[in-house]
C-alpha positions in Angstrom: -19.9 -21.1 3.7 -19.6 -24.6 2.5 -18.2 -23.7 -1.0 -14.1 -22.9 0.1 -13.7 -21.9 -3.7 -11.7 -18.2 -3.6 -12.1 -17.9 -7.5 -14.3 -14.5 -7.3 -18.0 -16.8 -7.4 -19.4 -14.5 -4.9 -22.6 -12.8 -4.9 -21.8 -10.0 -7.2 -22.1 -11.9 -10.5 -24.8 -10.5 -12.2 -26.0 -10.8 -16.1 -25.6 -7.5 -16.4 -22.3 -5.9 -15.7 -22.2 -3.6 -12.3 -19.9 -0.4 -11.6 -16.7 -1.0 -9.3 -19.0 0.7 -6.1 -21.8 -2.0 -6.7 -19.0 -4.6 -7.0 -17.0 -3.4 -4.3 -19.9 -3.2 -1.6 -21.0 -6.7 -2.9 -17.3 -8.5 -3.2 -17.2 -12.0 -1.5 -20.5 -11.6 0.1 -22.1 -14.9 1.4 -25.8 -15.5 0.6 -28.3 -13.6 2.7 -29.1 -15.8 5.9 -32.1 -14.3 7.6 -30.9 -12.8 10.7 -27.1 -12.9 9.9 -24.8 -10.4 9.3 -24.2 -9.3 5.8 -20.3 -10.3 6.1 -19.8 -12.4 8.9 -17.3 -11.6 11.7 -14.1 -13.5 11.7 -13.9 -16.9 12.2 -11.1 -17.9 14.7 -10.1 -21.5 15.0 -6.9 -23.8 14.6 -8.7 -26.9 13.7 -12.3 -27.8 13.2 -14.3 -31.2 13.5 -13.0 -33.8 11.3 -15.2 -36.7 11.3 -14.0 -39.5 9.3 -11.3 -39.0 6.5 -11.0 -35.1 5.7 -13.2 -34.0 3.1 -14.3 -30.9 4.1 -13.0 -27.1 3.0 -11.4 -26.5 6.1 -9.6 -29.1 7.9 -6.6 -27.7 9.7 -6.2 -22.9 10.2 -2.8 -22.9 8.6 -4.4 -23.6 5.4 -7.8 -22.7 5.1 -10.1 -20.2 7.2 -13.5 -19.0 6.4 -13.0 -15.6 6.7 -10.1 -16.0 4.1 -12.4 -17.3 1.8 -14.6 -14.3 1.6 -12.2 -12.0 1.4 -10.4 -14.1 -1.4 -13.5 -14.5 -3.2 -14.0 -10.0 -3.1 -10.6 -9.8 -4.4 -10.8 -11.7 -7.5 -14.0 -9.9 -8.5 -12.1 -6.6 -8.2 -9.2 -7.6 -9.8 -10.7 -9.8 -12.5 -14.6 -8.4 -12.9 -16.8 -11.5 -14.6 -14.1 -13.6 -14.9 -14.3 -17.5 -13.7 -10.9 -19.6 -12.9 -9.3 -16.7 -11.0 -8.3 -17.7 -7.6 -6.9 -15.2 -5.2 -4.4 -16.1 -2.1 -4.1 -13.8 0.8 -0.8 -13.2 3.3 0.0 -11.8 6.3 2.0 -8.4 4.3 2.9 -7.8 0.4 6.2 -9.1 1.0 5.0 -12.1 1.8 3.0 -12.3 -1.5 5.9 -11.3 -3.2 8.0 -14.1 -1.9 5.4 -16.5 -2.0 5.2 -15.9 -6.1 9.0 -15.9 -6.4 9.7 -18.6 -4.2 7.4 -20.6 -5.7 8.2 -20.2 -9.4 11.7 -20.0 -9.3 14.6 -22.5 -9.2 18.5 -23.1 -8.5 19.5 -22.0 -12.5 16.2 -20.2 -13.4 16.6 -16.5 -14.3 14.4 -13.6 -13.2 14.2 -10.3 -14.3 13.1 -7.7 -11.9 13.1 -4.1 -12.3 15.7 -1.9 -10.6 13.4 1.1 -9.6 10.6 -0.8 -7.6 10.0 -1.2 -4.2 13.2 -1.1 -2.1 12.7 -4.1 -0.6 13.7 -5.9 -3.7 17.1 -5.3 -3.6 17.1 -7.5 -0.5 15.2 -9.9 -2.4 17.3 -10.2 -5.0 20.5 -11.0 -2.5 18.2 -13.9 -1.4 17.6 -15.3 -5.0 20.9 -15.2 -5.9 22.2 -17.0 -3.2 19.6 -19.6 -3.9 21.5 -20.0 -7.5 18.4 -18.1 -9.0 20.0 -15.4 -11.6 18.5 -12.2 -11.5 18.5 -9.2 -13.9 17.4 -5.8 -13.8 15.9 -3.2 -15.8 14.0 0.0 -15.4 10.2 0.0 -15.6 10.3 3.1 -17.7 10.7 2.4 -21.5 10.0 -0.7 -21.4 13.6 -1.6 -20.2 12.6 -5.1 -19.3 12.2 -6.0 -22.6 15.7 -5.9 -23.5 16.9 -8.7 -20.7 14.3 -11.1 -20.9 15.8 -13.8 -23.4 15.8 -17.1 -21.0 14.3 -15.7 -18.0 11.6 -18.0 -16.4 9.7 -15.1 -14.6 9.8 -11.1 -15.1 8.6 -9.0 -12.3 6.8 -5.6 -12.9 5.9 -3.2 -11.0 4.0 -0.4 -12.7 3.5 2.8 -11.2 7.0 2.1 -9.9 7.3 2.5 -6.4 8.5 5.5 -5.5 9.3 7.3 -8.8 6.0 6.3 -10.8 7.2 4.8 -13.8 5.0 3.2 -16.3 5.6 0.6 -18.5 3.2 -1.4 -21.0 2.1 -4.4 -19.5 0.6 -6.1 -22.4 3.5 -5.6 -24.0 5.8 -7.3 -21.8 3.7 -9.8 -21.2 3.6 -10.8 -24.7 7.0 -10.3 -25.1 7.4 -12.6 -22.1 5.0 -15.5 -22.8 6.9 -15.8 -26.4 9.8 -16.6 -24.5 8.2 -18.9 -22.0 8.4 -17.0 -18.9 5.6 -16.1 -16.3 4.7 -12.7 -16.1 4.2 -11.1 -12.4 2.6 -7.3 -11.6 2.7 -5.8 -8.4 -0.2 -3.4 -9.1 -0.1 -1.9 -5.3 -0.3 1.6 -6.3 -2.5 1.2 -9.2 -5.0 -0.5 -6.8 -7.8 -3.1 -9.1 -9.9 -0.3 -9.5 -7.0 1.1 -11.4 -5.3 -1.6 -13.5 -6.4 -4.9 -14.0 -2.9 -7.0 -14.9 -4.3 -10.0 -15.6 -6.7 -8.8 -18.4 -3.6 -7.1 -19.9 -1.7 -10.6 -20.1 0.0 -11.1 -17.0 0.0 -14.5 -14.5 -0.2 -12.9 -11.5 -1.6 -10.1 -10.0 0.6 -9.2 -6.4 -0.4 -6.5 -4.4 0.3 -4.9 -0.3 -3.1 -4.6 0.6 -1.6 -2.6 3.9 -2.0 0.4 1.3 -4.9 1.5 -0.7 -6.8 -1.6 -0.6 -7.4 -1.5 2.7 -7.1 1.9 3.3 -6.8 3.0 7.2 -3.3 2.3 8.0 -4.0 0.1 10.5 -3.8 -3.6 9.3 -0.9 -5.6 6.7 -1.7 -7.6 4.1 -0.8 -8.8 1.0 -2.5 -11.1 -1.8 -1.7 -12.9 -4.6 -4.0 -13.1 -7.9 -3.8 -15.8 -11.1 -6.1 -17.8 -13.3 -3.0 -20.8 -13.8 -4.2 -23.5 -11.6 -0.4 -25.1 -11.5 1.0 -21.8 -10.8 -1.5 -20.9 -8.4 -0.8 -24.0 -6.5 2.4 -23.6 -6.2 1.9 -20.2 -4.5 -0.5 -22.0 -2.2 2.1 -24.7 -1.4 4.5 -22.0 0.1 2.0 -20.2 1.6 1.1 -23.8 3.7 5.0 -24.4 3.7 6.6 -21.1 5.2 3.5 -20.8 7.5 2.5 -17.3 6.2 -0.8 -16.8 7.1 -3.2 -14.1 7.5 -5.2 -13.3 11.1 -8.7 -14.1 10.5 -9.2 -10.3 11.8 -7.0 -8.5 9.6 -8.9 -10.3 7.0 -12.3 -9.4 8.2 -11.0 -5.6 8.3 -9.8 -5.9 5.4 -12.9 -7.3 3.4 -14.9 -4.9 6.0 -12.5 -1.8 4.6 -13.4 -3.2 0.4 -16.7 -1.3 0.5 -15.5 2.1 0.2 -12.3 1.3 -1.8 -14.1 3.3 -5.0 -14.8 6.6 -3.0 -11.4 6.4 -1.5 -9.4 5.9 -4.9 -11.8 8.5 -6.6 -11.4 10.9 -4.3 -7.4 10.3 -3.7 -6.9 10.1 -7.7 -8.7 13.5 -8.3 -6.9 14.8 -5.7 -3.6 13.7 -6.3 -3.9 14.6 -10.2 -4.7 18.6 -8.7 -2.2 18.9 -6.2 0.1 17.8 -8.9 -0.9 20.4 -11.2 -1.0 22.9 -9.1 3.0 21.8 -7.9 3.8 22.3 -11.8 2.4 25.3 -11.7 3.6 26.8 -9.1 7.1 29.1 -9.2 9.3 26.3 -8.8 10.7 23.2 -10.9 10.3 20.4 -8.9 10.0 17.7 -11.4 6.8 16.3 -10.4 6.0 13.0 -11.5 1.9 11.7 -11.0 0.7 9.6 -14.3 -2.4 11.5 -15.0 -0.5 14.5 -16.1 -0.3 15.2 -20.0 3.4 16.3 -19.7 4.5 13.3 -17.4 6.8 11.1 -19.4 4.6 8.0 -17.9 1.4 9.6 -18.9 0.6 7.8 -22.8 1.0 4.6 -21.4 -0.9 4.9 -18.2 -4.0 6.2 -20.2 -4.1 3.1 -22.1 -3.8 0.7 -19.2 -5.1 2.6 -16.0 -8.6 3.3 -15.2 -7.4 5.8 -12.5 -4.0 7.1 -12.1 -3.3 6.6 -8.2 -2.7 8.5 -4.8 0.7 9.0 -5.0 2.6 12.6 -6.5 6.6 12.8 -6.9 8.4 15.9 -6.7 12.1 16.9 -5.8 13.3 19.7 -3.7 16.8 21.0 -3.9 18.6 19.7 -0.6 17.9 17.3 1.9 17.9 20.6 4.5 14.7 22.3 2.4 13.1 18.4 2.3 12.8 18.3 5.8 11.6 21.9 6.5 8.7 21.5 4.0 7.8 18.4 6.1 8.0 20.0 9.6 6.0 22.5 8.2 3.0 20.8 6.7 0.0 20.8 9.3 -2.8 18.1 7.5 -0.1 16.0 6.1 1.7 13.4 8.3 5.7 12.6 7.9 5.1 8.8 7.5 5.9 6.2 5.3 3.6 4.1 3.4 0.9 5.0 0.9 -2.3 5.0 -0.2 -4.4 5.8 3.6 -7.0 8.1 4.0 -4.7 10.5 5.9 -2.1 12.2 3.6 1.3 11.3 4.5 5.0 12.0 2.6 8.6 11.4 3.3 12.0 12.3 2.2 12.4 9.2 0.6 15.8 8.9 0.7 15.8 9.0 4.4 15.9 4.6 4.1 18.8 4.7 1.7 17.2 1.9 -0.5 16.0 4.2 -3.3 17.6 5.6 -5.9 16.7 8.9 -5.7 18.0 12.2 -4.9 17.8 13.6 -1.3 15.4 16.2 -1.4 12.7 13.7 -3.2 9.4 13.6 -1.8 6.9 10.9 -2.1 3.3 12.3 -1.4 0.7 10.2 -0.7 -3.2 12.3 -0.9 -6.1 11.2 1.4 -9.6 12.1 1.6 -9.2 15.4 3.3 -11.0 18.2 1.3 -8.8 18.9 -2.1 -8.6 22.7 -1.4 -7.2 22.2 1.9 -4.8 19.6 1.2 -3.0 21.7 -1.3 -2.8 24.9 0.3 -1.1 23.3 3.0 1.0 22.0 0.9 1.8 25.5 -1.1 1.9 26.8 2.3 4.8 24.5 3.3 6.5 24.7 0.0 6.7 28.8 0.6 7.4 28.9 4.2 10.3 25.8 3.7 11.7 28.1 1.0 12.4 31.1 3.1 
């Protein structure tokens, strides 16, 4: 592991292209050492020997760590595929990547535009940047809505899906829109996953994600990363990342990179699944204003199937009252009353339970697992009926 590079140079690069499971087993992969383990386990250590004047790849754990590396390395190759010059920076949680991009870009008089559906931490986030003299605007993903608040602004913020409504908006097109006017271009693609969306081939800077979801998978580890191919900008993120200490355990890394091999037969069988249960919720006796981007009807859905590969985990819908919310909840058996997204266990909430989205009180946010498809949704329907009565 001499090479402490993290631009995606692992040992998928082939001359001819691979599918997203070969690349996915093969992200970040050392070369074969006879009689080692195909990924090795995690490397713990605060400091290593430094003979002489530091030259070395890792000097000193805050800043470097082997284990890192690898995992670094898989997640370029999934979110940039045959690209060189992408460099990828991992974090303890997805907040932290989104603060590390912020906080790193953004100055006392600079102006950010971040959307005003996303994930409800922002709001809090927000507070913080303008009390750093940081003016922030806000818009909603759907639309486009960004577009019409970007004039000065040093860095616009996307999140598409939105998180929890599931909003789409054109990427490329803000992006453009945004580089015209000299401002950085950020996407948290979280629910899109790199098997889904790839932001930086669409025009954006930086790629964001909470790997504690679908990347990883299990519900068991945080994590967050940070993706770009602008080695000043890039830097920056890694000088807060060594600044405000926030660093990533060298296990939760190697479970992470461990958990990367079966991201494609997760997200396939969560997207298919998804896109049927949310069918079959729009077809069913009730309007509950479903929302999932791979439906035809969904007002997201044209944009999506320009820019998404696969359409996500995650299905919307809106019951009348708090009251019947929380009945169909208690009365699901395969589907766990949880937040979070994007594990192999199905889990929803009554999103309006943490008062930090905008939406109405009997809104659910659905996130589909692996469990067999015609199971999943006849509990569902099951819950839906027996809630009703």
């Amino acid at each position: 592991m001499s090479d402490s590079g993290s631009s995606g140079s692992g040992t998928t690069r082939r001359d001819t292209p691979v599918g997203d499971g070969t690349r996915a087993v093969r992200a970040g992969l050392p070369e074969p050492v006879p009689y080692e383990p195909a990924l090795p386990g995690p490397v713990f250590a605060a400091h290593y020997h430094l003979p002489g004047e530091p030259s070395g790849p890792y000097t000193y754990g805050r800043d470097e760590n082997p284990t890192w590396t690898l995992l670094e390395r898989a997640i370029s190759e999934l979110e940039a595929p045959g690209e060189e010059g992408v460099e990828t920076l991992v974090f303890p949680s997805g907040m932290a990547a989104i603060s590390a991009v912020l906080f790193s870009q953004l100055r006392a008089g600079d102006t950010a535009v971040l959307p005003d559906d996303g994930y409800q931490a922002l709001p809090l986030v927000r507070a913080q940047l303008t009390a750093y003299g940081i003016e922030v605007r806000t818009a909603p993903t759907g639309g486009d809505a960004q577009l019409d608040v970007l004039d000065g602004a040093k860095l616009l913020w996307i999140e598409t899906p939105s998180n929890p409504g599931l909003d789409v908006c054109d990427i490329r097109r803000l992006a453009d829109a945004a580089h015209t006017r000299g401002a950085r271009v950020a996407v948290d693609n979280t629910l899109a996953t790199p098997l889904g969306q790839h932001p930086l081939a669409l025009g954006a800077d930086f790629s964001v994600a909470s790997g504690t979801k679908q990347l990883t998978g299990h519900g068991d580890l945080l994590l967050g990363y940070v993706t770009g191919r602008d080695p000043e900008a890039m830097a920056a993120v890694r000088r807060w990342r060594k600044i405000a200490g926030a660093i990533t355990g060298p296990m939760e890394a190697w479970l992470a990179h461990r958990s990367l091999a079966t991201l494609p037969l997760r997200v396939d069988r969560q997207s298919v699944t998804a896109l049927a249960l949310a069918e079959a919720l729009r077809d069913g006796p009730e309007d509950l204003a479903v929302r999932h981007p791979g439906l035809p009807t969904d007002p997201s859905h044209e944009v999506a199937s320009r820019q998404m590969r696969r359409y996500g985990c995650v299905v919307s819908f809106t019951l009348p009252t708090r009251e019947r919310a929380e009945r169909f909840l208690d009365a699901l058996q395969l589907v766990d009353d949880a937040t979070s997204f994007g594990g192999v266990r199905s889990t929803a909430e009554r999103r309006g339970r943490w008062g930090g989205d905008a939406v109405p009180e009997g809104f659910i946010r659905l996130s589909v697992g692996v469990e067999d498809p015609e199971d999943l949704i006849a509990d569902v329907l099951r819950a839906l009926e027996e809630s009703a009565g």
